[in-house]
C-alpha positions as CSV (number, residue, x, y, z in Angstrom):
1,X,89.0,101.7,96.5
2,X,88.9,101.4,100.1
3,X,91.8,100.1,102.6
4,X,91.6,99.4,105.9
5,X,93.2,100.7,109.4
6,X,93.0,99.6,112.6
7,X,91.3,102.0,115.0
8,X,94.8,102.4,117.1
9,X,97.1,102.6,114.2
10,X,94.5,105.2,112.3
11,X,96.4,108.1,113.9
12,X,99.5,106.8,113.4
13,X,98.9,106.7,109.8
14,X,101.6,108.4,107.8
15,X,101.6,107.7,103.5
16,X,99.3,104.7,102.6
17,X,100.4,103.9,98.7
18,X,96.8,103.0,97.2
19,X,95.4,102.0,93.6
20,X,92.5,102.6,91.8
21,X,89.3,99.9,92.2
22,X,91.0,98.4,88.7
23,X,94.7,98.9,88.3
24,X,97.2,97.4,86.3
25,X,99.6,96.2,89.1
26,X,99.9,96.4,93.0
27,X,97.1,97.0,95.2
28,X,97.7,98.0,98.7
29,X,95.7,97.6,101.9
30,X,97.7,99.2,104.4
31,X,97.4,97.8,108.3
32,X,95.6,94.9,107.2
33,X,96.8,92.2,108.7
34,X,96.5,88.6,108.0
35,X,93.4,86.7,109.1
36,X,95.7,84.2,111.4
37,X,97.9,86.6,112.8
38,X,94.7,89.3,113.7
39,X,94.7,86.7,116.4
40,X,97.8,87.0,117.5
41,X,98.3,90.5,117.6
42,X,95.3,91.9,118.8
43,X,95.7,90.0,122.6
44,X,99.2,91.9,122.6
45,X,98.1,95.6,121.2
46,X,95.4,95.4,124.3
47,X,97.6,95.3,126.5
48,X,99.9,97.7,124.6
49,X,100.6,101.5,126.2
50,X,100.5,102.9,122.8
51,X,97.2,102.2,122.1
52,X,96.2,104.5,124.7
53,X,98.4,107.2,123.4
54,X,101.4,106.3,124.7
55,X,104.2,107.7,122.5
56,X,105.3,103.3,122.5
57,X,105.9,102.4,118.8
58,X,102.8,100.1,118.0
59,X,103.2,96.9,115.9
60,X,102.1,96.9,112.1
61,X,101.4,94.5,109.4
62,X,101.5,95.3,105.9
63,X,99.4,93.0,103.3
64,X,100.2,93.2,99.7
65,X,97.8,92.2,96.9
66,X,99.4,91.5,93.4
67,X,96.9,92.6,91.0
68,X,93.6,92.5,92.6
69,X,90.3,94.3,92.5
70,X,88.6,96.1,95.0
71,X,85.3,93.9,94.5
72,X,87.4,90.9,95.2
73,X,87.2,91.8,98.8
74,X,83.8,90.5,98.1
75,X,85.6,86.5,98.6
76,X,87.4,87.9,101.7
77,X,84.4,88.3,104.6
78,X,86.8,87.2,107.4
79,X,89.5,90.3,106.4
80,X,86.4,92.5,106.1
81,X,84.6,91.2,109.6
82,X,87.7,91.2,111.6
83,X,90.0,93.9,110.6
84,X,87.4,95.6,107.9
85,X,84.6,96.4,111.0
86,X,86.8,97.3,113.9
87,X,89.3,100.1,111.7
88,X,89.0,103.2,109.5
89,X,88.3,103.1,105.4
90,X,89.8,104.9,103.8
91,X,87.2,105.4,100.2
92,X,89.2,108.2,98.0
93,X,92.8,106.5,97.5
94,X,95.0,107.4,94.1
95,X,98.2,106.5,92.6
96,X,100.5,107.9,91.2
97,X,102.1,105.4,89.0
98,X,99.7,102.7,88.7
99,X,102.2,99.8,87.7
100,X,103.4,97.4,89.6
101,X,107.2,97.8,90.5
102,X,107.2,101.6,90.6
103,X,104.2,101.1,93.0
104,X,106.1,99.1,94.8
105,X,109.4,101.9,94.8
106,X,106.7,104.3,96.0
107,X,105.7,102.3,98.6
108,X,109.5,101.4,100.0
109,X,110.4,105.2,99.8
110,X,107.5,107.6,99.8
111,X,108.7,109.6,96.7
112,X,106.9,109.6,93.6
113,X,108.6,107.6,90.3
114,X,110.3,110.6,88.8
115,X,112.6,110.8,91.9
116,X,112.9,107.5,92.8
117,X,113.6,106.4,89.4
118,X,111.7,103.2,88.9
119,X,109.3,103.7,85.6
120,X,109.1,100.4,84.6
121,X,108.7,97.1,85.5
122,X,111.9,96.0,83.4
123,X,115.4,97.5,83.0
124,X,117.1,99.5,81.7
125,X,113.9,102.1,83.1
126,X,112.5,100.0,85.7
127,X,112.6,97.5,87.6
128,X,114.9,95.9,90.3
129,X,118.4,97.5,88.8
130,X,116.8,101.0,89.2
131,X,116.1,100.7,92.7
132,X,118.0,102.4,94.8
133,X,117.7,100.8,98.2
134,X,120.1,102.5,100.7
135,X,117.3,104.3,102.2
136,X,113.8,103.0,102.2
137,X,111.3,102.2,104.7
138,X,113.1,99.1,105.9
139,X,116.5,101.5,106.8
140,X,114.2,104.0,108.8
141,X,112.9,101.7,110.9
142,X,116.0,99.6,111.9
143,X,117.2,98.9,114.7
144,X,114.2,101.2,116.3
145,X,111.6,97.8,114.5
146,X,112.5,94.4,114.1
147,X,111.7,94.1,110.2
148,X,110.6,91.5,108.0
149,X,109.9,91.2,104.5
150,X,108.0,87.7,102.7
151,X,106.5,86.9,99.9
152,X,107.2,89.1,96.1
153,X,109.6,92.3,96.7
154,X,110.1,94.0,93.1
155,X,109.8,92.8,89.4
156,X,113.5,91.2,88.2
157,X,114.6,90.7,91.7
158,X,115.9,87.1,92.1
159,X,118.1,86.1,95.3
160,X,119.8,85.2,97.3
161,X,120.3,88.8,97.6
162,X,119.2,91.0,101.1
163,X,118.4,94.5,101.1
164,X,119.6,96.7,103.7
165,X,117.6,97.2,106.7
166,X,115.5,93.9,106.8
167,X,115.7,91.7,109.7
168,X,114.5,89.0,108.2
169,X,114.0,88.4,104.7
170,X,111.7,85.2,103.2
171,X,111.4,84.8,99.3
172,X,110.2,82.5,96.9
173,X,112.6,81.7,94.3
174,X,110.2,81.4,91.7
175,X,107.7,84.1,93.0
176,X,105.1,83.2,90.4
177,X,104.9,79.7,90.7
178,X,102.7,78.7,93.6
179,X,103.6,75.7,93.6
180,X,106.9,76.3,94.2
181,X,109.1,74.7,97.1
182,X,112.3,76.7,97.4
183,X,112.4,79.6,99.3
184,X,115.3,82.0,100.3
185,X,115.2,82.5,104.1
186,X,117.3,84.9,105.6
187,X,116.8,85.4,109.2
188,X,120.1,86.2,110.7
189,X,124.0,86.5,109.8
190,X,123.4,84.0,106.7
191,X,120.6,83.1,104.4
192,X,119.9,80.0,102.7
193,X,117.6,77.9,100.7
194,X,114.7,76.0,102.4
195,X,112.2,73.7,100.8
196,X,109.0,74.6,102.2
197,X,106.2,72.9,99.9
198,X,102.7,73.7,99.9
199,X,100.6,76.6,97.8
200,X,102.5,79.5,98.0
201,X,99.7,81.8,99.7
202,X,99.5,79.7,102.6
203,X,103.5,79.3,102.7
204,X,103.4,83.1,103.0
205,X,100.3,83.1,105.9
206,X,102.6,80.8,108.4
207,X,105.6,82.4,107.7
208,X,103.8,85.6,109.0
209,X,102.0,84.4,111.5
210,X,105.3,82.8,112.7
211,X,107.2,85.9,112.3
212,X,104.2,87.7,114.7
213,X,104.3,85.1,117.4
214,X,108.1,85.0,117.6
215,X,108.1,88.8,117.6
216,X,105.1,90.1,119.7
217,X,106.4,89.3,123.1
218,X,109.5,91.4,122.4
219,X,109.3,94.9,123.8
220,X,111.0,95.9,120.9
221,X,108.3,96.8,118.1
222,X,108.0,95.2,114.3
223,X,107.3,96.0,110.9
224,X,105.7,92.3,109.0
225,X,105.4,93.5,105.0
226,X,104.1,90.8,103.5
227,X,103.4,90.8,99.7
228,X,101.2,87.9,98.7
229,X,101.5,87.5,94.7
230,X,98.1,86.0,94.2
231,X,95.4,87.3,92.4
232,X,98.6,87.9,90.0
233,X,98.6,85.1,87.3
234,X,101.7,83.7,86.6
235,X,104.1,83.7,84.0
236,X,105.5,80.4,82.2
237,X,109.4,80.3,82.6
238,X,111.3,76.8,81.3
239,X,114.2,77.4,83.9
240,X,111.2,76.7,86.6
241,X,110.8,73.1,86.8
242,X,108.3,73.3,89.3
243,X,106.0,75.5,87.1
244,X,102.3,74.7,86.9
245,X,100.8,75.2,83.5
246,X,97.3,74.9,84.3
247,X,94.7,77.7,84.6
248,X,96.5,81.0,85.7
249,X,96.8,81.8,88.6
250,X,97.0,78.4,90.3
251,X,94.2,77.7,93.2
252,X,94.9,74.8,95.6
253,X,92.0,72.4,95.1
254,X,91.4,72.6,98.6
255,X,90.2,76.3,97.8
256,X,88.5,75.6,94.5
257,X,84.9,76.9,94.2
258,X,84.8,77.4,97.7
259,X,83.2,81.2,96.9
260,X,81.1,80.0,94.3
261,X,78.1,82.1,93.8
262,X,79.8,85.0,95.6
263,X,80.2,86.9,92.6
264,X,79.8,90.9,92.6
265,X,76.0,90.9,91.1
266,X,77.4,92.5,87.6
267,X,76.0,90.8,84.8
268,X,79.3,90.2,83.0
269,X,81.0,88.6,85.9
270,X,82.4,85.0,84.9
């Protein structure tokens, strides 16, 4: 699969946590940031010392794709033209545990699943309750970043609960419904639930592009790790009352068959 980097970040770049071009959970394109907040964060890295090898801490956004391809970049030509064109690719990426949540644990700690423990995506070898999260990702960076997480963190998390080390913290309560309302936001010395209707993708999108433009004029640099649960279909649950049972995974109808024809040229597509 291929992932892309931003020119000024590609030296910077320390453990990107990749799948293959079909895997069975997470894929991850590390440094590419949303197509709204390119916008906003590109007039601040220009200006930025560390760009020009200054040893300043440069801002980075992290995009998470539940259970994608990496042809389905093919109905993404503004992520490809804007951040795609101007970084590095990155065309020989493996993982080690190819499964959602222990992708995910590999991701938060840089240690492959036999150390940090999380085998499954359900207890008692996986999942959430395996996790330890005293020291991940998140931990190293605070205070030195302002952090923030939104969108799906591991399988069998539910809040309210906070990990250690994030700034700001923005979950769905239902993380596969996408039509979902209720959110956990946390963004200072107490959380709480906000109803924030809308499809759940584009929920996600303003949340980060809010969390950019709030942050960027700070001298103080940030971490944005936002894990968007779509293409992942979704999973019936009765104690959801929001729950659309519809085709899997839900698309807004604003968004329906808007990349018709775009399809990869395979003659078993659709």
């Amino acid at each position: 699969m291929t992932g892309y980097l931003p020119r000024c970040w590609a030296n910077r770049l320390v453990t990107p946590v990749n799948a293959r071009a079909r895997m069975a959970g997470v894929m991850a394109l590390v440094g590419m940031a949303l197509a709204a907040a390119a916008a906003i964060v590109a007039p601040a890295q220009a200006s930025n010392p560390a760009v020009d090898g200054d040893p300043v801490a440069p801002n980075v956004v992290l995009v998470l794709l539940d259970d994608t391809r990496y042809d389905d970049m093919v109905a993404m030509p503004e992520v490809r033209r804007e951040i795609g064109d101007f970084g590095a690719t990155f065309t020989h990426f493996y993982s080690s545990f190819p499964l959602c949540c222990p992708a995910r644990a590999t991701l938060l700690t840089g240690q492959y699943p036999h150390n940090h423990g999380v085998l499954s995506n359900k207890a008692p070898q996986g999942g959430f309750k395996e996790f330890k999260d005293a020291s991940t990702l998140a931990t190293w960076l605070d205070p030195t970043y302002r952090t923030g997480l939104i969108g799906k963190y591991l399988n069998e998390y539910r809040p309210p609960y906070t990990p250690p080390g994030w700034d700001e913290w923005m979950v769905p309560k239902w993380v596969y419904s996408y039509t979902g309302s209720s959110w956990w936001i946390d963004q200072g010395p107490a959380g709480a639930y906000k109803s924030l209707p809308g499809y759940q993708t584009d929920t996600m999108g303003t949340l980060a592009s809010d969390f950019i433009s709030r942050s960027a004029p700070s001298p103080e640099p940030f971490f944005l790790y936002t894990s968007i649960v779509a293409p992942h279909d979704g999973s019936p649950r009765t104690d959801d009352p929001s729950w659309y049972s519809g085709p899997s995974p839900y698309v807004d109808p604003k968004y329906r068959d808007l990349f018709a024809g775009q399809g990869t040229g395979d003659p078993s597509f659709n």
